[in-house]
SETI-223808 format. One record per atom (N, C-alpha, C): x, y, z. Coordinates in pm, whole numbers, plus 50000, padded with zeros to 5 digits. Atoms other than C-alpha are relative to their C-alpha. Layout:
BEGIN
XYZ/...
This chain:
BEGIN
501254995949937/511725072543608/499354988550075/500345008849926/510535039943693/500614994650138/499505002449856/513305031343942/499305012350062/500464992249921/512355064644114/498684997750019/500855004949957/509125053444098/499874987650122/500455014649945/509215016844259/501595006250152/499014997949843/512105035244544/498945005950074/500604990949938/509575058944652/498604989450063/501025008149977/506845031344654/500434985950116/498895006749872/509415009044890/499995006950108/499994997449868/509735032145115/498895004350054/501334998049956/506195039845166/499404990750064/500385010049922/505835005145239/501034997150109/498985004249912/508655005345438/499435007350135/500424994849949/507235032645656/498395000550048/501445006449976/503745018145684/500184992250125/499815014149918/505534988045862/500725005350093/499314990349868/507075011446121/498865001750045/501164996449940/503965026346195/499464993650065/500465011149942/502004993646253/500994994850103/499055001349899/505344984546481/499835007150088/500394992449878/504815012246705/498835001250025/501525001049954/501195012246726/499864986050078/500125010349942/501664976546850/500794999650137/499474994749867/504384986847111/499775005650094/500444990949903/502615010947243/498604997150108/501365011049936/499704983947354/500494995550170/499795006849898/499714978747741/498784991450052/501315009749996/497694948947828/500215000650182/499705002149867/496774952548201/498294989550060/501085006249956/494054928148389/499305013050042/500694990349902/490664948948554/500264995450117/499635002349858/490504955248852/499184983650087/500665013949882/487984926648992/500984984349936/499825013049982/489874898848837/501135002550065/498665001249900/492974910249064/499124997650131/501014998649885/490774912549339/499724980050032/500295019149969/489424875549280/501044991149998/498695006550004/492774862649220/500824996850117/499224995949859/494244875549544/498804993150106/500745004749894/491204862449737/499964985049977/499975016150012/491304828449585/500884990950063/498775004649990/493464799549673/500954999049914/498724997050094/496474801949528/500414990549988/499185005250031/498094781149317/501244998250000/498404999349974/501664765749283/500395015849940/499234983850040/503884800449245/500824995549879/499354998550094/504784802348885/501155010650014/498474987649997/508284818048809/499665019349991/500154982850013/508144860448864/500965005849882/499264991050118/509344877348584/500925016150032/499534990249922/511634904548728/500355015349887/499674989850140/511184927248401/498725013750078/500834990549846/509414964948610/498884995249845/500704997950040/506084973948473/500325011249865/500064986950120/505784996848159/499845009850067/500244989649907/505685032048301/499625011349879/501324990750038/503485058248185/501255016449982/498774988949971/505815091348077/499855011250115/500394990249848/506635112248388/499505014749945/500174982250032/505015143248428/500405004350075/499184987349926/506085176948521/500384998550175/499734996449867/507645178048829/499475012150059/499924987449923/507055204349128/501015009450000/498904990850013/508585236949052/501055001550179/498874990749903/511785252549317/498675008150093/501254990249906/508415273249444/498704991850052/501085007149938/506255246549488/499844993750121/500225004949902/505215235249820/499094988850050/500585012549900/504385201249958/499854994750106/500375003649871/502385191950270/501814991650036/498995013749940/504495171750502/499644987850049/500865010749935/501795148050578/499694990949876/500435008550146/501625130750216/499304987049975/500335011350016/500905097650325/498514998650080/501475001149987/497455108850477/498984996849874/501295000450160/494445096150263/498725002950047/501144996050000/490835103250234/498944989149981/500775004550076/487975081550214/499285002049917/501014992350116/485515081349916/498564992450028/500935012149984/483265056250015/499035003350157/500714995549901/480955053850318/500074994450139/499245000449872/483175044750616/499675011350094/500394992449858/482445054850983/501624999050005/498545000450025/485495071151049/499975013850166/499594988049869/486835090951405/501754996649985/498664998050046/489905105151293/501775004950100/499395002149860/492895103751556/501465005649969/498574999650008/496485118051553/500505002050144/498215004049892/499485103051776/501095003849939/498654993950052/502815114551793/500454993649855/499475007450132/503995081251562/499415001149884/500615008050116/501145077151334/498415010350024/501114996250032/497855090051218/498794986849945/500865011650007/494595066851231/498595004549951/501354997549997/491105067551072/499524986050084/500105010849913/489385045451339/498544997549913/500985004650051/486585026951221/499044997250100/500375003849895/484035023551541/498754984549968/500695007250039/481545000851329/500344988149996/499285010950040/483954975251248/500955000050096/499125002049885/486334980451561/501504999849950/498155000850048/489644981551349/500095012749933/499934990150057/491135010551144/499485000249860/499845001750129/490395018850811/501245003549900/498104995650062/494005032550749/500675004450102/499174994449937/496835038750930/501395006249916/498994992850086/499565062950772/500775011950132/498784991349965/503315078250878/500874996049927/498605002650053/506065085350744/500984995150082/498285008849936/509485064650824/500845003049932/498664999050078/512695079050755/501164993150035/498675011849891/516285064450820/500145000150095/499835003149874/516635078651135/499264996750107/500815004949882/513995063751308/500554985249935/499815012650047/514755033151122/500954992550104/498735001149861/517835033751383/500044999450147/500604997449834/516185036451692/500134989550078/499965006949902/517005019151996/498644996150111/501045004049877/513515015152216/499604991949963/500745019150014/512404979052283/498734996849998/501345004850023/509244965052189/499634996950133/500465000549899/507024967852465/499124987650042/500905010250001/504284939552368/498675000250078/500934999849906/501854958252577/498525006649971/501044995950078/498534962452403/499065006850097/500974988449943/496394991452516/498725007249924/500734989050124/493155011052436/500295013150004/499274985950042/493715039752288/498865010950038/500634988749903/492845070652519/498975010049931/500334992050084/491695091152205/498294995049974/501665007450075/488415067652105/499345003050058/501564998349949/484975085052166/499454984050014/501125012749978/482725057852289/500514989250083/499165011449966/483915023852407/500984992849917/498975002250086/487355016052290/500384981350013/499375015349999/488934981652205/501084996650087/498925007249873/490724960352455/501004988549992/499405011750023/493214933852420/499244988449985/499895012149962/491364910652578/499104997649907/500924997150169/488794916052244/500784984449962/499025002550098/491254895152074/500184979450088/499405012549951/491934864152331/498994987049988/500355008950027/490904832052247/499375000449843/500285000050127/490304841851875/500004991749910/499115005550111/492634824351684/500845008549917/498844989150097/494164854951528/500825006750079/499134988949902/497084878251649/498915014049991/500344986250024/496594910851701/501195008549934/499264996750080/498084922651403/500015013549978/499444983950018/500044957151367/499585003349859/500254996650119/499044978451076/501425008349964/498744998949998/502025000351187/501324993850086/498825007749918/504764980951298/500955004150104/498664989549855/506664984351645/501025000049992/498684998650013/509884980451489/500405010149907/499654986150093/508895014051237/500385008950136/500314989549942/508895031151603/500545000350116/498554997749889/511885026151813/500925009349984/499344990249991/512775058151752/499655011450138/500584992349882/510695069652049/498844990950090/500585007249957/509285055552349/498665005850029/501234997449994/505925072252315/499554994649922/500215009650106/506075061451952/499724986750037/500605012349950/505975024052094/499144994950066/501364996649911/503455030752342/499124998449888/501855000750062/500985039552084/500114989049893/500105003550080/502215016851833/498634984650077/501235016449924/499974987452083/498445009250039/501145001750025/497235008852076/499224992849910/501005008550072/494104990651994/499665006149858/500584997650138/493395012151688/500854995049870/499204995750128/496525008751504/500014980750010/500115019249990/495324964651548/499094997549903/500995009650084/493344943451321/500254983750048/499645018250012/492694901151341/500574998349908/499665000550159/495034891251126/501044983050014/499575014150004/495974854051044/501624997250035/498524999149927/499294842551235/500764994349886/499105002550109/500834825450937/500475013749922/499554990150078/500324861850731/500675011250071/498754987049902/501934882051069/500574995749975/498845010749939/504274859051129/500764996649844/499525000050141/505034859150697/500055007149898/499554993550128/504564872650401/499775016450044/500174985349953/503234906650576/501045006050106/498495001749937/506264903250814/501245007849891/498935002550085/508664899750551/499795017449913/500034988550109/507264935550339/499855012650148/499824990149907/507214953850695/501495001549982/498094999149957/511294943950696/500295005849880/499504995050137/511434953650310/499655015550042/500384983349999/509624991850393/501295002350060/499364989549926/512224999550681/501474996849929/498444997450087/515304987750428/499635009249908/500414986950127/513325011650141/500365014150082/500104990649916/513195037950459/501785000050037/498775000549945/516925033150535/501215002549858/498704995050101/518665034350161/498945009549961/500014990150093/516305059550036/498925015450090/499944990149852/515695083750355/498855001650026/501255000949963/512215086050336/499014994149924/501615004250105/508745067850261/499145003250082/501214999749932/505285074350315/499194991049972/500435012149995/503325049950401/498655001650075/501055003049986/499705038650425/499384985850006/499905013550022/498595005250539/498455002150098/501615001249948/494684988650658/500224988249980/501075011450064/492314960750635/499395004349874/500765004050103/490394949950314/498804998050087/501555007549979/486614949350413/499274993949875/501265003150130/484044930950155/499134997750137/501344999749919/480824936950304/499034988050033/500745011449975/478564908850437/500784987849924/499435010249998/481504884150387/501394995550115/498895005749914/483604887250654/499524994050164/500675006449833/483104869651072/500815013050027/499374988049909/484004890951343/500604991450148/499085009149845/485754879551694/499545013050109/500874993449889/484614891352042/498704998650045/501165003849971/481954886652270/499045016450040/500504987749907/481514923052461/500015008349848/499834991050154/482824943552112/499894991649900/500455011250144/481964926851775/501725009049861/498824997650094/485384927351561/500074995349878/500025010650131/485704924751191/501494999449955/498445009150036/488444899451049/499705005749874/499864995650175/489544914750716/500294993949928/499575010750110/489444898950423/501514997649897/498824996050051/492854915050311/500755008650069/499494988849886/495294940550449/500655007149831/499374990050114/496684968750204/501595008050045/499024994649932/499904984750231/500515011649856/499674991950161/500905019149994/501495009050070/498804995349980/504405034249979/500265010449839/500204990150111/505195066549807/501805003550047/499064993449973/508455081749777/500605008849898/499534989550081/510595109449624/501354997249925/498485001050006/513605101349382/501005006849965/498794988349991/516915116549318/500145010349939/499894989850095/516095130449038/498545009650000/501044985349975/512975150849160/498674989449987/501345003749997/510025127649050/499844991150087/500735015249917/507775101549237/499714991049954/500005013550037/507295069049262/499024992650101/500445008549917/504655049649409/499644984149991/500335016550013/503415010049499/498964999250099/501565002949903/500374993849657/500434983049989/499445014250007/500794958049781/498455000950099/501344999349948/497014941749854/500194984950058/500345013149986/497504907750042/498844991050106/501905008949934/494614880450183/500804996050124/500255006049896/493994875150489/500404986350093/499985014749947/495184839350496/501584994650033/498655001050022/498294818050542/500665001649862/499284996350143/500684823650216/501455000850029/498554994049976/504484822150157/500375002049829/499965001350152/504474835549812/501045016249996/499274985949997/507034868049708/499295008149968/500104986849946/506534900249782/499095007149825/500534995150084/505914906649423/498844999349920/501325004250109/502454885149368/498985011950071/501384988849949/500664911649581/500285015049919/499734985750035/502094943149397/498495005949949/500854986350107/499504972249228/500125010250008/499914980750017/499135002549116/499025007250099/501074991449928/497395027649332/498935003149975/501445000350105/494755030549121/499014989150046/500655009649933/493814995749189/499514996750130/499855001449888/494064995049518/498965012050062/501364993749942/491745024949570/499004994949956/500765005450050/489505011349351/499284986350119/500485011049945/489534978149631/499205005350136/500154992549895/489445002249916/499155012250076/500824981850004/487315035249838/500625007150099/499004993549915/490595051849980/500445007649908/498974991350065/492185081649806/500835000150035/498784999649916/495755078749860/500925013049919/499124992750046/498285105049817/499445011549957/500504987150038/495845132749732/500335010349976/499714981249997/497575159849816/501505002649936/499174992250132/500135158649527/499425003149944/500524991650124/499695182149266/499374985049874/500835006650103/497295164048991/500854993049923/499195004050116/499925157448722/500804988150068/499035013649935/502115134248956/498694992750029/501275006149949/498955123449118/499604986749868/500695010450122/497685106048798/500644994249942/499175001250097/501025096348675/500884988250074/499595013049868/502465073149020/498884996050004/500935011249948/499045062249067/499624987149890/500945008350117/498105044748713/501154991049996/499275014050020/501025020948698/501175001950072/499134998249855/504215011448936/501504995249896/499105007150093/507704998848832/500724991050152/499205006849833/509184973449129/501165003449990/498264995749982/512604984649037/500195015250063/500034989949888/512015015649248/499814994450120/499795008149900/511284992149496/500794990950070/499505014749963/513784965449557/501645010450070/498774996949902/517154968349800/500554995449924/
């Protein structure tokens, strides 16, 4: 009787210490949102080693039934916040224009492989865009700045058509944006989208400026332009096996040659920086389930 006693009292403690094991496993420690925010705006320190282990991922929910129907415009978003916004669609791309601030507040299209393939040559010929009520932005906005006039959508997503390239130099789809971060690390995750767009046939994609309010200059003498304090970039896509997968990459404004992976976040965050709803118009259950945390191994070539 006693052994059966002191077995039964073993494994009670044995099964205690399981419990406490998975209650501790199941702990995800994630930063808030403002100290990513201040992190990414700060100067950056030497680049400690990246840990190439994905994020914890949140269990998928239900997929869209065989009957369910999804827009084809997915990578449109919404603001929540209190952006002046004149809303614009071109063949390539869809723009909320910002007239207050003279740049967009988002630009979103999808890129699949076969535009990825496209033969029409970069034109380099910046134009205003015919669409803008009021007085539109001009190249010459931009000359003697110090900044490029940086693409939000890139003219090498849009050599699949030479109208597409045309508008890609409209003025709306421009921001000031520091020539080290064209010319680099925002460079470098334009060339990563159209290899994501080429092995996995389609992404949707949403990319802007970062405003913080009464901290940024502006450029121009005739139009008053604001330099963003960040640029955002969100990529959604569909995988083989039916569910989604999304990423948000938030980087500063400045020079930087740091990998691709110190700007990552979750969508969550990233609206949170932005007062941008992205991806809205999936059904709720995915909606809340790609936006709260990411895994980069859906991401990488």
């Amino acid at each position: 009787m006693k052994k059966v006693v002191t077995l039964i009292l073993a494994l009670l403690i044995f099964l205690l210490l399981c419990a406490e094991l998975m209650i501790q496993q199941t702990k995800i420690s994630r930063d808030n949102v403002s100290d990513i925010v201040n992190s990414l705006f700060e100067d950056q320190p030497t680049q400690q080693p990246i840990t190439t282990e994905p994020t914890q991922q949140l269990p998928i929910a239900p997929q869209p039934t065989a009957t369910t129907l999804l827009p084809d415009n997915l990578e449109i978003p919404q603001l929540t916040g209190n952006q002046s916004e004149q809303y614009i669609e071109h063949l390539a791309y869809t723009v909320s224009f910002n007239p207050d601030y003279n740049i967009p507040n988002w630009v979103a299209y999808c890129l699949e492989k076969t535009e990825v393939q496209g033969e029409y040559s970069r034109t380099d010929k910046f134009l205003p865009d015919p669409l803008v009520k009021g007085d539109p932005v001009v190249s010459k906005d931009y000359s003697g700045s110090g900044y490029d006039r940086g693409h939000m959508a890139p003219a090498a997503d849009m050599r699949w058509s030479q109208q597409a390239m045309k508008e890609s130099f409209y003025m709306t789809n421009i921001c000031p944006q520091n020539h080290n971060n064209n010319a680099g690390d925002w460079k470098d995750l334009e060339e990563l989208v159209r290899d994501l767009a080429y092995k996995y046939d389609k992404i949707y994609i949403a990319a802007g400026p970062v405003v913080v309010e009464d901290t940024n200059t502006t450029i121009g003498t005739v139009r008053k332009i604001v330099v963003p304090t960040a640029f955002f970039k969100m990529l959604l896509r569909q995988k083989n096996d039916g569910s989604w997968t999304a990423i948000g990459f938030v980087m500063p404004n400045k020079p930087g040659n740091q990998p691709l992976m110190t700007y990552m976040l979750s969508v969550d965050e990233v609206e949170t920086i932005t007062d941008i709803d992205f991806f809205f118009q999936l059904p709720d259950s995915i909606q809340q389930t790609v936006e709260a945390d990411f895994n980069p191994a859906d991401w990488t070539i």
